[in-house]
C-alpha positions as CSV (number, residue, x, y, z in Angstrom):
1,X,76.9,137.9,35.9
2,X,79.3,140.0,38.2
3,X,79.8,139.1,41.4
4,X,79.8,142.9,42.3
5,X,76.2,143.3,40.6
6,X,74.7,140.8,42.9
7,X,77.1,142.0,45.8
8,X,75.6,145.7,45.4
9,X,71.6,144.4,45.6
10,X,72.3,142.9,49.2
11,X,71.0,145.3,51.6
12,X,71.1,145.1,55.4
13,X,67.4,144.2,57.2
14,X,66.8,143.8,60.8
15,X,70.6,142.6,61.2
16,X,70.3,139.6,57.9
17,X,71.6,140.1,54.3
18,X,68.3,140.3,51.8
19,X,67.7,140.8,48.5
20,X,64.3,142.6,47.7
21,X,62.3,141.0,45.5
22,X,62.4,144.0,42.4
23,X,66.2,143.8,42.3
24,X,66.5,139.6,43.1
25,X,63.5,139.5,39.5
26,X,66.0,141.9,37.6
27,X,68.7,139.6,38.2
28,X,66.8,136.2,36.7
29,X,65.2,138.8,34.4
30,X,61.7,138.4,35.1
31,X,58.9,140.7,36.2
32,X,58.7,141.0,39.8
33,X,54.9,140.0,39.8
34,X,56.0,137.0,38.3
35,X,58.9,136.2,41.2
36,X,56.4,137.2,43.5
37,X,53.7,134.3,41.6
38,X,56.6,131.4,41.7
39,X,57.2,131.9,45.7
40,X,53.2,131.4,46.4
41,X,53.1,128.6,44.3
42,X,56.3,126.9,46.2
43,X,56.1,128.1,49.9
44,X,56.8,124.3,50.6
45,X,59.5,124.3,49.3
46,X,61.1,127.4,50.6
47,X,62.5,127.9,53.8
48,X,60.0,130.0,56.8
49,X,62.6,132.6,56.9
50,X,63.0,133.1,53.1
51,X,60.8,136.1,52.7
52,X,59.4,138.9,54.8
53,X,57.4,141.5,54.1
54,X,58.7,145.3,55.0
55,X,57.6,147.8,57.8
56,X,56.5,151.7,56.6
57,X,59.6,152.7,58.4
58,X,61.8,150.2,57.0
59,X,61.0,151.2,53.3
């Protein structure tokens, strides 16, 4: 995969680099309520600052 693909789904959020979830599940190709399925089932294992959720205003 291209670098600049990846590099163009990074947006700018409350001042850290994120990917949202629909573009991060098009990336490994999977449906995003199935991304969203694999993070609940491993919140252990995932860092406290590896997802947020976003404001009205923000989207």
């Amino acid at each position: 995969m291209e670098l600049q693909i990846i590099h163009s789904k990074i947006h700018i959020v409350r001042g850290e680099r994120v990917i949202l979830d629909f573009d991060l599940a098009t990336l490994y190709d999977v449906e995003t309520r199935t991304l969203k399925q694999s993070v609940q089932r491993n919140t252990g294992r995932l860092p406290d600052d590896f997802m947020f959720e976003l404001s009205e205003a923000e989207i």
